[in-house]
C-alpha positions in Angstrom: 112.9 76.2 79.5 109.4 76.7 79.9 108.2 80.4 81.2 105.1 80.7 82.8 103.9 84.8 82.9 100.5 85.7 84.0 99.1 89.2 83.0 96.1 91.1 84.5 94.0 90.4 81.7 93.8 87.0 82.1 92.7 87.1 85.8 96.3 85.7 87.1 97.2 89.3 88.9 95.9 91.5 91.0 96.3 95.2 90.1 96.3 97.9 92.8 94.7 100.1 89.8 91.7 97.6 90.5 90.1 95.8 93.6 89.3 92.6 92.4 89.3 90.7 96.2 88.2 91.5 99.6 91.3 93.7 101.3 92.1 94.7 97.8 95.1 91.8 98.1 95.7 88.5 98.6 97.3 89.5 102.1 94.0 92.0 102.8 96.4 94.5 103.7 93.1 97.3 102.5 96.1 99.8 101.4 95.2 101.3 97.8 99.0 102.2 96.1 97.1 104.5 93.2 96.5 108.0 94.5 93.3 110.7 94.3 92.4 113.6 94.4 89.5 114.1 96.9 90.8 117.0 98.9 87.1 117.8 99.7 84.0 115.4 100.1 83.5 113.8 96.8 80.6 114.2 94.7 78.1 110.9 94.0 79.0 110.1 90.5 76.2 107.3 90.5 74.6 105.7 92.8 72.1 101.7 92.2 69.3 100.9 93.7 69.2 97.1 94.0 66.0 95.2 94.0 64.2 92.9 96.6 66.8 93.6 99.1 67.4 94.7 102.5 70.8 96.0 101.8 73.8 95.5 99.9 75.5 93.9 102.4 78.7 92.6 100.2 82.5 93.4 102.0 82.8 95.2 99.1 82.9 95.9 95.5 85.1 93.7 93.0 86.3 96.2 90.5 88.1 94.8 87.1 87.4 94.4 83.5 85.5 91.5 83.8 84.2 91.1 80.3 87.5 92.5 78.3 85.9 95.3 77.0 88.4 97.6 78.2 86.4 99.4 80.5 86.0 98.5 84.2 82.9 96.9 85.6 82.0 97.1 89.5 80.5 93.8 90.6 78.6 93.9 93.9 76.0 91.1 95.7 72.9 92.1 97.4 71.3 90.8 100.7 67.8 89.7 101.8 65.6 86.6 102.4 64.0 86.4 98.6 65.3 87.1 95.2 69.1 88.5 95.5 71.2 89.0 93.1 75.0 89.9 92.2 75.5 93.1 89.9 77.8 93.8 87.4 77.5 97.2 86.6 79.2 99.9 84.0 82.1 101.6 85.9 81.1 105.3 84.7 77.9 105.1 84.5 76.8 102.5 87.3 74.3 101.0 84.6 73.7 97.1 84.6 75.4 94.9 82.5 74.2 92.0 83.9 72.8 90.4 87.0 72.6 86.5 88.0 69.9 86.1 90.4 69.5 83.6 93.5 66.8 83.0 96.4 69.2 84.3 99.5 71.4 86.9 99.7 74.9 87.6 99.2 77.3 88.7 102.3 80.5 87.7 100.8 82.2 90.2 98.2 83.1 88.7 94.8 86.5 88.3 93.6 87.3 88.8 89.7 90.2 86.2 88.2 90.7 84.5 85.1 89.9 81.3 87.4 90.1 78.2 84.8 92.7 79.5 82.8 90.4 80.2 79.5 92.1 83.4 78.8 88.6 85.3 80.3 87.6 86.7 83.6 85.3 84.7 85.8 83.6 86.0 88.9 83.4 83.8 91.8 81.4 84.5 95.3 79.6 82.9 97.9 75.9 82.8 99.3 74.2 83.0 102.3 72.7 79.2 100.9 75.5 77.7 101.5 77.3 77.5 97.7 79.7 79.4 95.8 79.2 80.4 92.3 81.6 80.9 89.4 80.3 83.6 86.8 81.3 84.1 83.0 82.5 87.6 83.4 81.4 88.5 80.2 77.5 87.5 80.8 76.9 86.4 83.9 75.6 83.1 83.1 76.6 80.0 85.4 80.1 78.2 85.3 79.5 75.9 87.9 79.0 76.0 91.6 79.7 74.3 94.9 77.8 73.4 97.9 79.9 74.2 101.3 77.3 73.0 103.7 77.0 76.1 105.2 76.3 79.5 104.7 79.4 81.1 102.6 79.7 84.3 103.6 83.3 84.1 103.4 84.6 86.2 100.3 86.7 83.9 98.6 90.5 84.0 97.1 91.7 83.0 94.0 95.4 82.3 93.8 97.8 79.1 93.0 97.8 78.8 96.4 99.3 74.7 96.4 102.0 75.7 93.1 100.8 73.5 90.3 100.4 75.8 87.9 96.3 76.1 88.5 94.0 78.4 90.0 92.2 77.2 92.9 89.3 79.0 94.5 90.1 79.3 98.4 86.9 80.2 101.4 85.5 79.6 104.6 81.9 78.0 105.5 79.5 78.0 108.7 79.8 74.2 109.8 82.6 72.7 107.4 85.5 75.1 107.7 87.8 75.7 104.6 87.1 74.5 101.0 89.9 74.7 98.4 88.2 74.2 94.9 89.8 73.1 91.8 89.0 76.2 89.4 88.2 74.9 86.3 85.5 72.2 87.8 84.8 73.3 91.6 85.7 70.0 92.5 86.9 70.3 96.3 90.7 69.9 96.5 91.0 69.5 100.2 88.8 70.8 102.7 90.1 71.6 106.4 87.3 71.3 109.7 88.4 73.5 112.0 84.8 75.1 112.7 82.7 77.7 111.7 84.1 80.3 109.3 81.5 83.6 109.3 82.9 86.3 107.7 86.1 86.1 108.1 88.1 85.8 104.8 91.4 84.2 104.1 94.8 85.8 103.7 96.7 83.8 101.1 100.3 84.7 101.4 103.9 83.1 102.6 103.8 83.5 105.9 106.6 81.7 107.2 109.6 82.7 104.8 109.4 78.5 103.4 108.6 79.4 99.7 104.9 78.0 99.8 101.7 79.6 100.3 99.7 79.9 103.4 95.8 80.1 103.9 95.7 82.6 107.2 91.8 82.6 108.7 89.9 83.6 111.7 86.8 80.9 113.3 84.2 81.4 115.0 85.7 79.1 117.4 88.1 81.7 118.4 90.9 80.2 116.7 93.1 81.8 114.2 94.5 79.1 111.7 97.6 78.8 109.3 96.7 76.3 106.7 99.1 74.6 104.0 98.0 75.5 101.0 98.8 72.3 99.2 97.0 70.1 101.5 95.0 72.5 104.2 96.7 70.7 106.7 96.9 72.8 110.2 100.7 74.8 110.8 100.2 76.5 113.5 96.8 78.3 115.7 96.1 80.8 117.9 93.1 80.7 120.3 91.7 83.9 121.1 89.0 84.5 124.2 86.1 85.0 121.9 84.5 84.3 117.9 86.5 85.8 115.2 84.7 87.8 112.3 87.8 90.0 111.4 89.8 89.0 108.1 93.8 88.9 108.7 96.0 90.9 107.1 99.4 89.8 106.2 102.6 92.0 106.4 105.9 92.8 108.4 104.4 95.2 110.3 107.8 95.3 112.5 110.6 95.3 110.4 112.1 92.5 111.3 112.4 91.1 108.3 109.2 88.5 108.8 105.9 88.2 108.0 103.3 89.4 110.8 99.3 88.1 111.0 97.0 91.2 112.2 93.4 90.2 113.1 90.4 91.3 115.6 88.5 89.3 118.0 85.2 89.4 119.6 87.4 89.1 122.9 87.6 93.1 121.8 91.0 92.8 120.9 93.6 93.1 118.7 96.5 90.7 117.9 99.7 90.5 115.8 100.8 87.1 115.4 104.4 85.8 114.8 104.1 84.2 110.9 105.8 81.5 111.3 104.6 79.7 114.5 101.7 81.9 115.5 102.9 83.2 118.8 101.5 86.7 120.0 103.7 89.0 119.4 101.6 92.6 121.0 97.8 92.3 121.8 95.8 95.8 122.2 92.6 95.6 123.9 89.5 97.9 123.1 86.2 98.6 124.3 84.0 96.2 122.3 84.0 93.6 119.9 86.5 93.6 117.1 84.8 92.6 114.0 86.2 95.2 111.7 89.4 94.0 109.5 92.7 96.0 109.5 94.3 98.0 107.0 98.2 98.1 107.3 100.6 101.2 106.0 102.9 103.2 107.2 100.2 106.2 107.9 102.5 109.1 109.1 105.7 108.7 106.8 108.4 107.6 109.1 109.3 104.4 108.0 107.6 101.9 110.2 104.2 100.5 109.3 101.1 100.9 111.4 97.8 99.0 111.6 94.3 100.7 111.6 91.2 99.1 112.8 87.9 99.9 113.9 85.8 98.5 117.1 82.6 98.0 118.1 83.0 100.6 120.7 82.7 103.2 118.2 86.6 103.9 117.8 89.1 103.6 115.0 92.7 103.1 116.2 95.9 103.6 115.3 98.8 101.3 116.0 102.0 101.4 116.5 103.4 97.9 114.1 106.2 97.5 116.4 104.2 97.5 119.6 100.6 97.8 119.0 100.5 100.9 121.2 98.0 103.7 120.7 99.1 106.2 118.0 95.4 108.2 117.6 92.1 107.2 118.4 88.9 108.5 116.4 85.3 108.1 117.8 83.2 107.9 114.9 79.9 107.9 117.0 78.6 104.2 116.1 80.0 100.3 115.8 82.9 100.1 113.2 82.3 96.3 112.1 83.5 96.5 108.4 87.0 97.0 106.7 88.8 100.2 107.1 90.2 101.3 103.9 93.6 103.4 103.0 95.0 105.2 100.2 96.5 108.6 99.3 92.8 110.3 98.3 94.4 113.7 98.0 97.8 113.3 96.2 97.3 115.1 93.4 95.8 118.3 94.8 98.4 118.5 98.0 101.6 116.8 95.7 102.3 115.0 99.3 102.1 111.5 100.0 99.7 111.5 102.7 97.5 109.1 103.3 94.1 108.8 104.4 91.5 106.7 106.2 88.1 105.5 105.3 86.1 104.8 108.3 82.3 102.0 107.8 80.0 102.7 110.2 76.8 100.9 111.8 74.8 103.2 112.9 75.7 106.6 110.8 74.4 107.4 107.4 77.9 109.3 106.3 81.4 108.3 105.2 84.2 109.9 107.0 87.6 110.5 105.8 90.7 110.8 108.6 94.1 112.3 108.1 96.3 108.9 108.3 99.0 110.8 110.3 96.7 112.2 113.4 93.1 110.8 113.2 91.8 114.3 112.5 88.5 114.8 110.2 89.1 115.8 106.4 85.8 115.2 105.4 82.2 113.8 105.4 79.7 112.8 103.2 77.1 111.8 103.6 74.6 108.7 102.2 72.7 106.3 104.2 73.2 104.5 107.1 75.0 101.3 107.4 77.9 101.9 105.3 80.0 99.4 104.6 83.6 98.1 103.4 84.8 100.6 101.1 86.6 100.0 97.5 88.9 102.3 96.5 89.9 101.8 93.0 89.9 103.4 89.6 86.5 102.2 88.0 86.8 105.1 84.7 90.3 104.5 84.3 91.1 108.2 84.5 94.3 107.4 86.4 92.6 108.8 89.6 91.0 106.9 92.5 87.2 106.6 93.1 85.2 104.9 95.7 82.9 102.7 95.8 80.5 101.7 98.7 76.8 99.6 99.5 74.4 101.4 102.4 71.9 98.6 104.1 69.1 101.6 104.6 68.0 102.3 100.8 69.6 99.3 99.2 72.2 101.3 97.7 75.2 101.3 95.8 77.6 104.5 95.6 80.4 106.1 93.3 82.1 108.3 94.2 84.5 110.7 92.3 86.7 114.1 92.9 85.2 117.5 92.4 87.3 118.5 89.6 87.4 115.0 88.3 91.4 115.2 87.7 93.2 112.3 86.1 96.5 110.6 86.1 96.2 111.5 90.0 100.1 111.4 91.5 102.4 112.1 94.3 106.0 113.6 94.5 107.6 110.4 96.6 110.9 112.0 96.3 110.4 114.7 99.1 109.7 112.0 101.8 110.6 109.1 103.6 107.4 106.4 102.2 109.1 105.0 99.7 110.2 102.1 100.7 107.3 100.7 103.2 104.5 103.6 102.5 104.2 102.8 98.7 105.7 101.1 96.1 109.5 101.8 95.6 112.2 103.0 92.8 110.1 105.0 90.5 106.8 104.0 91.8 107.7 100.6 91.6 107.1 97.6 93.6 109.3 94.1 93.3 108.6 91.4 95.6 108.5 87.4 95.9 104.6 86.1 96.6 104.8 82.7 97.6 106.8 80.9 95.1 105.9 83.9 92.2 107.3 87.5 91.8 104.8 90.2 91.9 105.7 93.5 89.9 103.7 96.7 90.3 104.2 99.6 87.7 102.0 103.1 87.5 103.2 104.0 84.1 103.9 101.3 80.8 107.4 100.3 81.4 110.0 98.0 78.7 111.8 95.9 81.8 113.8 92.9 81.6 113.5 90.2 84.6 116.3 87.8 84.8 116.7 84.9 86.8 120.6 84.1 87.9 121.8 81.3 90.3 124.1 82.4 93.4 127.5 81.8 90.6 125.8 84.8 88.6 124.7 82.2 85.5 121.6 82.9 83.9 119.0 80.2 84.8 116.1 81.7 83.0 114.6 85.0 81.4 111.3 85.6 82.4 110.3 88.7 80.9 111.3 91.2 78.3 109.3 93.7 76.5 106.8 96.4 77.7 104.5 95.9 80.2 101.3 97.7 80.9 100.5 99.7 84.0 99.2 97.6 87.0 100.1 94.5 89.1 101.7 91.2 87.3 102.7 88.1 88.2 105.4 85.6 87.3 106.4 82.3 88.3 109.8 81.1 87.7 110.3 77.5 86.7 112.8 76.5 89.0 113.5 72.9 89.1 115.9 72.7 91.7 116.9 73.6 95.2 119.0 76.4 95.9 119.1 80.4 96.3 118.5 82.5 93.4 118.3 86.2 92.6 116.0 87.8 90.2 117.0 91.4 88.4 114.1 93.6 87.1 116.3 96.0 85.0 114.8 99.2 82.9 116.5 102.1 81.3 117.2 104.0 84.7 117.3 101.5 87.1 117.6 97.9 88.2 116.2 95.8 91.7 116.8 92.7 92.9 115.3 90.4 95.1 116.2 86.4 96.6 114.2 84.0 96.0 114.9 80.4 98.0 113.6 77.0 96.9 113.8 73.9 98.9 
């Protein structure tokens, strides 16, 4: 039986040691699993000055090893009217590797996937003229590109989103909706009208327990949309009062055992959406305009997950998953309208698993950090003004977190890194509760279906064997067995027929399980 097994390096995962999407995942949660060690303000490891730009304006940095070098590159778009260009730039030392240069500007964040299947990473991001381009990853040159119709300030997602083995390239347009694109060509696969996409970027996950993948985007319509992803035809929608810039995150924010859709409108509010038929499940209304995307975790440790999002009103809030009642509020003193970001930053100085917030801001020229648990200030630093969606990832693969962040006002881009530049950053998980929603689980470990895959998560190398058995306890297929390196990986099972199935992921000191269902 054949085995189909997709590995980071060849673009088919999506490592929480990197960032190589908007949201940091396919489901945009913005939760970083890899800790830090920024107790205080970091320092600025480097910092880019783009040229002939008014900003760099991308929803942040793609951060992978995008020419196989074995070190990671940070690849980043600038914005303007003349001249822009996207940057691939040397993860320690924030020198250029290469650039690839167009006449407008680049609002949508890249995403890094090996996206044609040649064994190499490509780079893939849209333009404020309207087409998307696919990068070699190694040097920058043109693979081919596509013309939406509209401004594509979308970021796009790269995922076998309809399940025939094949990357397709997934985004939203001004004027002409959704665009799926073969990967290899850019040939258009199915495109869905169903208005004006801005900036809202897709959620590509299994939304509605069936097996199949989902496409999950906000219009500037008002409408929030649940595409199929093997044919973009409409499942369900949700109309809110107003435009939606927000991206959706994807989770079970509730515990009930079912996917949940979290997403802002310009109607000022919030809304968690029932997965599988779209109904409103809690709303929470702010003071302003919601443009900022959420970030989902469970930020105090007590076993239930909570969403965090900014507002135009100058707020970050904390909700309650369950409810969407107020946990903590934060003024940050100007519009939040980009991503808030997530992630331990201080696990290996405190040995705790708290986590922490990472606040944008309009109108400030700092980055603020929050405790996750109260909303309280850890620390400032500050840069210019108009910061934007943060990356947290590990761009000098010392095992420790760094972030990485564009500023409209001096055109910059910023690295930043821990005081005492620590490495193989960690937590102690066994002296709380996070385990099982928080972070990953057993041993640091994370085992899930994704759609009609299984995604596997290790910090450390690990020798695992991954099984699959039929409900009678045969063995239908082995997928995996060996050592694998740290990071995220992929699988997909080829199951032939209908039926439940349960796949074992055994090591030396432990073994998981999980169900998988195919119709």
């Amino acid at each position: 039986m054949e085995v189909f097994l997709a590995l980071l390096i060849f673009g088919q995962t999506y490592a929480d040691t990197t960032w190589t999407m908007y949201g940091g995942t396919l489901e945009n949660t913005h939760f970083q699993k890899m800790v830090g060690a920024m107790e205080t303000a970091p320092y600025v490891k480097w910092s880019y000055i783009s040229t002939n730009s008014i900003g760099i304006e991308a929803r942040g940095a793609a951060v992978a090893d995008v020419d196989n070098d074995g070190a990671m590159e940070v690849v980043i778009g600038s914005a303007g009217s003349v001249g822009q260009k996207v940057y691939c730039l040397d993860g320690v030392t924030g020198l250029v590797k290469w650039s690839y240069g167009t006449f407008y500007g680049y609002y949508s964040s890249a995403t890094i996937a090996d996206v044609d299947g040649d064994m190499a990473m490509e780079v893939v991001i849209g333009n404020y003229d309207g087409k998307v381009y696919c990068l070699n990853g190694v040097a920058g040159t043109l693979k081919w590109s596509y013309n939406t119709g509209g401004r594509a300030n979308s970021s796009p997602a790269i995922v076998d989103v309809d399940g025939d083995g094949n990357m397709e390239v997934v985004t939203g347009s001004i004027n002409s909706g959704v665009h799926c694109l073969n990967g290899v060509t850019g040939a258009v696969k199915w495109n869905t009208g169903i208005g004006s996409i801005d900036y809202s970027s897709p959620a590509i996950a299994d939304v509605d327990g069936n097996g199949n993948m989902e496409v999950i985007i906000g219009s500037r319509n008002g409408g929030v949309y649940c595409l199929n992803g093997v044919n973009g035809l409409v499942k369900w929608s949700y109309a809110t009062g107003d435009e939606i810039e927000s991206s959706p995150a994807v989770a079970d924010v509730d515990g009930d055992g079912a996917m949940e859709v979290i997403i802002g409108s310009d109607d000022n509010k919030v809304y968690c959406l029932n997965g599988t038929n779209g109904l409103v499940k809690w709303s929470y209304t702010t003071g302003d305009d919601v443009l900022s995307s959420p970030a989902v975790a469970d930020m105090d440790r007590d076993g239930n997950i909570e969403v965090v999002i900014g507002s135009n009103d100058g707020k970050v809030y904390c909700l309650d998953g369950v409810t969407g009642l107020v946990e903590w509020s934060y003024y940050a003193g100007g519009g939040i309208h980009r991503g808030i970001s997530v992630a331990d930053l201080e696990g290996e100085v405190s040995g705790e698993c708290n986590l922490e917030v990472l606040i944008p801001n309009l109108s400030r020229n700092y980055l603020t950090c929050l405790n996750g648990e109260n909303g309280s200030v850890l620390w400032t630093k500050q840069l210019d003004s108009d910061v934007h969606d943060i990356t947290i990832a590990d761009i000098d693969d010392d095992g420790c977190v760094e972030l990485v962040v564009g500023t409209q006002n001096g055109s910059k881009i910023w690295a930043l890194d821990d005081v005492g530049n620590r490495s193989d950053c960690k937590c102690d998980t066994s002296s709380n509760n996070i385990e099982e929603k928080g972070y990953p689980s057993q041993n640091g470990i994370e085992f899930r279906s994704m759609g009609k895959g299984i995604y596997l998560f290790t910090p450390n190398a690990i020798q695992v064997d991954i099984n699959v058995y039929d409900v009678s306890g045969s063995l239908e297929q082995t997928i995996y067995k060996g050592i694998l390196n740290k990071g995220g990986h992929t699988f997909m099972p080829n199951i032939k027929s209908s039926g439940v199935y349960f796949v074992t992921l055994q090591s030396r000191n432990f073994k998981q399980s999980l169900k998988l269902i195919r119709f």
